[in-house]
Residue frames as a rotation matrix with the C-alpha (Angstrom) as fourth column:
UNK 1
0.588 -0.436 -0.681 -65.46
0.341 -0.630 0.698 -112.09
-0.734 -0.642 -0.222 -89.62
UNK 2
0.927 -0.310 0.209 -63.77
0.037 -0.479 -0.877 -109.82
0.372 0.821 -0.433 -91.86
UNK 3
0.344 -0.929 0.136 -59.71
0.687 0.347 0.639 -110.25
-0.641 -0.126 0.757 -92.27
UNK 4
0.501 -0.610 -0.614 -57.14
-0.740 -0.670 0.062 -108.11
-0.449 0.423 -0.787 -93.99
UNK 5
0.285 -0.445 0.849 -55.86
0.476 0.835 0.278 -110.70
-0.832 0.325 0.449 -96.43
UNK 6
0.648 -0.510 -0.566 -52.99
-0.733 -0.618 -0.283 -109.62
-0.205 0.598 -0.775 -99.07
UNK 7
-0.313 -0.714 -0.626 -51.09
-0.748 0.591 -0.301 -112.38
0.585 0.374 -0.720 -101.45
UNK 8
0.347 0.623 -0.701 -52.72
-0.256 0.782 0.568 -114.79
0.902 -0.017 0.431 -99.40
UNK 9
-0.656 -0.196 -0.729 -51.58
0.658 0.326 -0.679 -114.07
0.371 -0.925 -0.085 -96.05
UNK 10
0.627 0.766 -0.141 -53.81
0.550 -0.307 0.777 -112.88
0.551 -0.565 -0.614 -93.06
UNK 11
-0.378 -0.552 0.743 -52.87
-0.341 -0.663 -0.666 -109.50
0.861 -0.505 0.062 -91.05
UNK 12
0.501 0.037 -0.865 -52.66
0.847 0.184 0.498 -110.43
0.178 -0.982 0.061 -87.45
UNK 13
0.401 -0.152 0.904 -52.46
-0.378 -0.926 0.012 -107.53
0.835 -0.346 -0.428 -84.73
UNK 14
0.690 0.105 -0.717 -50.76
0.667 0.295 0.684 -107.61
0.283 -0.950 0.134 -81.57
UNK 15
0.858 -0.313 0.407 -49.18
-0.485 -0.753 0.445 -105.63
0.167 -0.579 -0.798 -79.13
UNK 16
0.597 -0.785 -0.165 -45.02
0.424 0.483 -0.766 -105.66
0.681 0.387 0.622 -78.79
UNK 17
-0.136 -0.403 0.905 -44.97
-0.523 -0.747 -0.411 -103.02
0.842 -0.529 -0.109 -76.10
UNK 18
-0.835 -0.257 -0.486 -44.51
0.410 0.300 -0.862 -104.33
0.367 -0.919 -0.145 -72.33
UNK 19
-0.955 0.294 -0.051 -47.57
-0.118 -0.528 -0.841 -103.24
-0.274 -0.796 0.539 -69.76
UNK 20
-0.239 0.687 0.686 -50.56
-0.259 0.636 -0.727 -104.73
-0.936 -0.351 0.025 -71.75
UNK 21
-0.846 -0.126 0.518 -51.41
0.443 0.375 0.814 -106.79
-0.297 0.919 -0.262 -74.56
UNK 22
-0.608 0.604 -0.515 -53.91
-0.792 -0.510 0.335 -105.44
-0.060 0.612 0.789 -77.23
UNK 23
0.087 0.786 -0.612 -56.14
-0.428 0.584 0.690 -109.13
0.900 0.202 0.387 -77.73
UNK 24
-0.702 -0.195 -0.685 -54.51
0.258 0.827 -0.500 -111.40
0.664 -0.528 -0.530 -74.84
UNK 25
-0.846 0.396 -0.358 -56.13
0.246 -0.306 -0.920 -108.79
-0.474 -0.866 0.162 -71.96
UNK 26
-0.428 0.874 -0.229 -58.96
-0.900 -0.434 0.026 -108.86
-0.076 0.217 0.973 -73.79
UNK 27
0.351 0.597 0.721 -60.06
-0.144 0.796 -0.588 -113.05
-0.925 0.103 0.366 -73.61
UNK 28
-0.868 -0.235 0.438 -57.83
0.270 0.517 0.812 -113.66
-0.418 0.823 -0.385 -77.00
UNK 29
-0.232 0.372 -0.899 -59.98
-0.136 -0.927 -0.349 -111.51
-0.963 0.041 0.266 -78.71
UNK 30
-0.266 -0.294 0.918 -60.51
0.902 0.259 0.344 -112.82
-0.339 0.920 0.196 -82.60
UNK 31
0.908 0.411 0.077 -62.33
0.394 -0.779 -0.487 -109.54
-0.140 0.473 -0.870 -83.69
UNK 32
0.811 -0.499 -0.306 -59.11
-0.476 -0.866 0.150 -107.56
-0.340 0.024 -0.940 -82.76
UNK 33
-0.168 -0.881 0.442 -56.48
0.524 0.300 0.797 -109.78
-0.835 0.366 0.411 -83.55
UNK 34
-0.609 -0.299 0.734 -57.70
0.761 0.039 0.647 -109.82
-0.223 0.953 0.204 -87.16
UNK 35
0.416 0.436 -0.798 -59.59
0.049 -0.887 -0.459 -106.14
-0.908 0.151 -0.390 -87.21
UNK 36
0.111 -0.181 0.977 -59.13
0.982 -0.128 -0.136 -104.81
0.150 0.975 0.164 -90.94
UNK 37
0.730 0.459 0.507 -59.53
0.525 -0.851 0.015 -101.53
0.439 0.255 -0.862 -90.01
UNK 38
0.887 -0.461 -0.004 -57.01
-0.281 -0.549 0.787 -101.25
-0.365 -0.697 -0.617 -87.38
UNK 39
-0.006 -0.972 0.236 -53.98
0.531 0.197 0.825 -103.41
-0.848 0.130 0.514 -89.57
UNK 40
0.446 -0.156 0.882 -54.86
0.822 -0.319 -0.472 -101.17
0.355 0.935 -0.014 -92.46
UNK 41
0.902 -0.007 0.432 -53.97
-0.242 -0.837 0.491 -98.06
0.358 -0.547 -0.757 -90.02
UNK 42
0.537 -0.814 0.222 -50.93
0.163 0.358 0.919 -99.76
-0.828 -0.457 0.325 -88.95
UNK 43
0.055 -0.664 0.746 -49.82
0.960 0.241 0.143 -100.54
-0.275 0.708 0.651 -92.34
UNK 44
0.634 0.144 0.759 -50.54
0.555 -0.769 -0.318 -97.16
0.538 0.623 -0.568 -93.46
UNK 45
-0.523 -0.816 0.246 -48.44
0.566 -0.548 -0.615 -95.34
0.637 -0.182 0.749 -90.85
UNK 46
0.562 0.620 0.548 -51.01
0.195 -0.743 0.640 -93.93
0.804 -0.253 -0.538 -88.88
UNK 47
-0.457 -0.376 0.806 -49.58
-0.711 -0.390 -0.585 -91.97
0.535 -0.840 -0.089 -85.22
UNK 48
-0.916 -0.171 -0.364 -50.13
0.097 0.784 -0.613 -94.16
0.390 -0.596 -0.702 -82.13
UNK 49
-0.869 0.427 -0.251 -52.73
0.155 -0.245 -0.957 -91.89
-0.470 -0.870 0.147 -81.08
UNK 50
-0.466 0.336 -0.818 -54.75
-0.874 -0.320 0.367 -92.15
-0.138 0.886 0.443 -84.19
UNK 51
-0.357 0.485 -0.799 -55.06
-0.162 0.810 0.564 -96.07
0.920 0.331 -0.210 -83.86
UNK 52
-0.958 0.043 -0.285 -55.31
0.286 0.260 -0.922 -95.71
0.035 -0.965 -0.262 -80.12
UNK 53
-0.556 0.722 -0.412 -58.57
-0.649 -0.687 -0.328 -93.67
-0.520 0.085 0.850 -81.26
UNK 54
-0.028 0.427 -0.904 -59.95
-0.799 0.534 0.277 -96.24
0.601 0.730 0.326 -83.97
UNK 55
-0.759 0.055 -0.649 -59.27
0.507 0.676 -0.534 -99.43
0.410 -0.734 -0.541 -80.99
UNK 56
-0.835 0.456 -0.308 -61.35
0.129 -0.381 -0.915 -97.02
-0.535 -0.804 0.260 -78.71
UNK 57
-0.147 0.896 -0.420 -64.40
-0.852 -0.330 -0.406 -96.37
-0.502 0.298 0.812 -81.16
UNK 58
-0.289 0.251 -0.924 -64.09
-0.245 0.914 0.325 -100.25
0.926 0.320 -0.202 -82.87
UNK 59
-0.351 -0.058 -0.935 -63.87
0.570 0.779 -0.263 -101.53
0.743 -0.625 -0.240 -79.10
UNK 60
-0.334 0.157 0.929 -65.34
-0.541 -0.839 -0.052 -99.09
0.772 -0.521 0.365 -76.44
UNK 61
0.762 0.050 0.646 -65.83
-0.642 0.195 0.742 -101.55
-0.089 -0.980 0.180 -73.78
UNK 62
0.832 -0.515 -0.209 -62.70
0.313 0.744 -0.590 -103.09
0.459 0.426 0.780 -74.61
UNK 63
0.668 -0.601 -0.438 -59.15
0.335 -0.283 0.899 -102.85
-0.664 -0.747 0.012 -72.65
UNK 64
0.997 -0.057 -0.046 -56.79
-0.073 -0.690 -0.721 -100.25
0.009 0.722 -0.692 -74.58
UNK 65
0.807 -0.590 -0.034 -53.44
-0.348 -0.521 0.780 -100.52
-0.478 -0.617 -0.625 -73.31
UNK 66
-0.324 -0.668 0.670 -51.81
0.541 0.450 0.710 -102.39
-0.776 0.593 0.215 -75.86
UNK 67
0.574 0.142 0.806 -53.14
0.809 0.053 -0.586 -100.52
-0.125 0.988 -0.084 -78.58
UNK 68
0.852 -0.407 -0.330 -49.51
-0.353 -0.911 0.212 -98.08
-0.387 -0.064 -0.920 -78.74
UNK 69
0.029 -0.992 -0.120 -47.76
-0.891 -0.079 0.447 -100.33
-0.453 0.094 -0.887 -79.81
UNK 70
0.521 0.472 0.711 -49.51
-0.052 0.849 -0.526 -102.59
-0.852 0.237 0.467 -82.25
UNK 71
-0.539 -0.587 -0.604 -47.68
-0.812 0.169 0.559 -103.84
-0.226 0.792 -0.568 -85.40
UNK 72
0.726 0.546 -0.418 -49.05
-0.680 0.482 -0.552 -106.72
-0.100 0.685 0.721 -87.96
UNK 73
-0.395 -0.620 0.678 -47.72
-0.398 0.780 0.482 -109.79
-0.828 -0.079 -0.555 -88.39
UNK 74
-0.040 0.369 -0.929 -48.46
-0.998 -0.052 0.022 -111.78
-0.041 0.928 0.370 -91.91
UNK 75
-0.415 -0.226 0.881 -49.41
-0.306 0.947 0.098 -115.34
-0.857 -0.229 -0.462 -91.15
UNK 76
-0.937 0.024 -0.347 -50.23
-0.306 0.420 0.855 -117.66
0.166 0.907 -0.386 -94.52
UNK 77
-0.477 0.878 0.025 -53.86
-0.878 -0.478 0.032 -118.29
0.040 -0.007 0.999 -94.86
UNK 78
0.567 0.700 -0.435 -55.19
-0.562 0.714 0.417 -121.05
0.602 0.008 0.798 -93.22
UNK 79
-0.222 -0.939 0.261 -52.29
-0.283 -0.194 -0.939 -121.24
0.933 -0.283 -0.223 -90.93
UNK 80
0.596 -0.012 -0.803 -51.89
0.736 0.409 0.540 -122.78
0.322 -0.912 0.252 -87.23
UNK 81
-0.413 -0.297 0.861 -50.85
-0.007 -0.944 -0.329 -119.79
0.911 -0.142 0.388 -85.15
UNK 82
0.405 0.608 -0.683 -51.32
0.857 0.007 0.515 -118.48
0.317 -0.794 -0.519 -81.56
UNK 83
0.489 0.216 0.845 -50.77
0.027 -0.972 0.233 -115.42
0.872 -0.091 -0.481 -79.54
UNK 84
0.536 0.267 -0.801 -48.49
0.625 0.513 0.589 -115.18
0.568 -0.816 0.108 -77.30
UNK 85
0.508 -0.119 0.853 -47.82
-0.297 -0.954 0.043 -112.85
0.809 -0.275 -0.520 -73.91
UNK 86
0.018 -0.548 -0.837 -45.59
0.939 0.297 -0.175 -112.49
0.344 -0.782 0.519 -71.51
UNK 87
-0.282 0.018 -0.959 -46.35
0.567 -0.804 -0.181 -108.95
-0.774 -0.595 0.216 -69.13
UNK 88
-0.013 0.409 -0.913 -47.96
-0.046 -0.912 -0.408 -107.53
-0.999 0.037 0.031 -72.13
UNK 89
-0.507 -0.490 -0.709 -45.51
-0.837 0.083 0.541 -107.96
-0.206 0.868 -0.452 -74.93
UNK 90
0.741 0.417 0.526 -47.33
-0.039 0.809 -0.586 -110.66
-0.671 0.413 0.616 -77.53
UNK 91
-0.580 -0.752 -0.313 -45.53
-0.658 0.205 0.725 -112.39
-0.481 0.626 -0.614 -79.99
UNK 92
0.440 0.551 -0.709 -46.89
-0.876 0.438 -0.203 -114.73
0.198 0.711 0.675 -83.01
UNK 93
-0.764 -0.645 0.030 -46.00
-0.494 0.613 0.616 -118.47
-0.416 0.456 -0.787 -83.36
UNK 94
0.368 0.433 -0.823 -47.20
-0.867 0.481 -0.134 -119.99
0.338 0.762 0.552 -86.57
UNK 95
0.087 -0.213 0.973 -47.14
-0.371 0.900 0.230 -123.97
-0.925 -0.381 -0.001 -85.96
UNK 96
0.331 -0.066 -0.941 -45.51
-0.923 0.182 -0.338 -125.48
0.194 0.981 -0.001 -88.64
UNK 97
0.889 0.145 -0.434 -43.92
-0.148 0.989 0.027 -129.41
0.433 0.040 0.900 -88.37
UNK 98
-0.129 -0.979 -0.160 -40.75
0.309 0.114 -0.944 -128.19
0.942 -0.171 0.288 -86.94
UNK 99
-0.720 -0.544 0.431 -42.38
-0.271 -0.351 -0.896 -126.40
0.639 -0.762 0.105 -84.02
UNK 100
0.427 0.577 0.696 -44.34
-0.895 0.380 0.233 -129.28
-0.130 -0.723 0.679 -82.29
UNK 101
-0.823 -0.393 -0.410 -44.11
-0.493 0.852 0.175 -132.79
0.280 0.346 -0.895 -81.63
UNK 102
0.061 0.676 -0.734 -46.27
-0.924 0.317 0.215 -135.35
0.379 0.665 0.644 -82.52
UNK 103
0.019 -0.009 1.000 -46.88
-0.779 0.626 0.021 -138.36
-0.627 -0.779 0.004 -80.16
């Protein structure tokens, strides 16, 4: 699977807008999380309705509604990470020894 990787971190996509997530409502998605094509469009500045257009021709049987309001996150390569949603809005948490505990 191909990855947007810069300085040795991985671009991770997700959706920050309320009303649906961009991978969660898709089955945690790995293609889209880590699409190259769509976090290079992010990073670049493209118009919502530009990547909403590139999500729709990468993904065409895929659920759009989070892609308006995707943004990149930069997790360290080879990282412990998940996705997570609450009514839409996703958020990143990288697992690192402070945020878990260990039986």
């Amino acid at each position: 699977m191909d990855k947007l990787i810069k300085d040795g971190k991985v671009a991770v996509i997700y959706s920050r807008g309320y009303g649906g997530g961009w991978s969660t409502w898709n089955g945690y998605n790995e293609e889209m999380i880590f699409d190259p094509v769509i976090a290079q469009a992010i990073i670049d500045k493209k118009t919502e309705a530009e990547i909403y257009d590139i999500a729709v021709e990468r993904y065409p049987e895929e659920y759009h509604g989070g892609a308006t309001s995707l943004w990149v996150y930069w997790v360290e390569k080879g990282s412990l990470f998940r996705v997570t949603e609450y009514d839409g809005a996703e958020g990143i948490e990288v697992f690192t020894e402070e945020s878990y505990y260990r039986a």
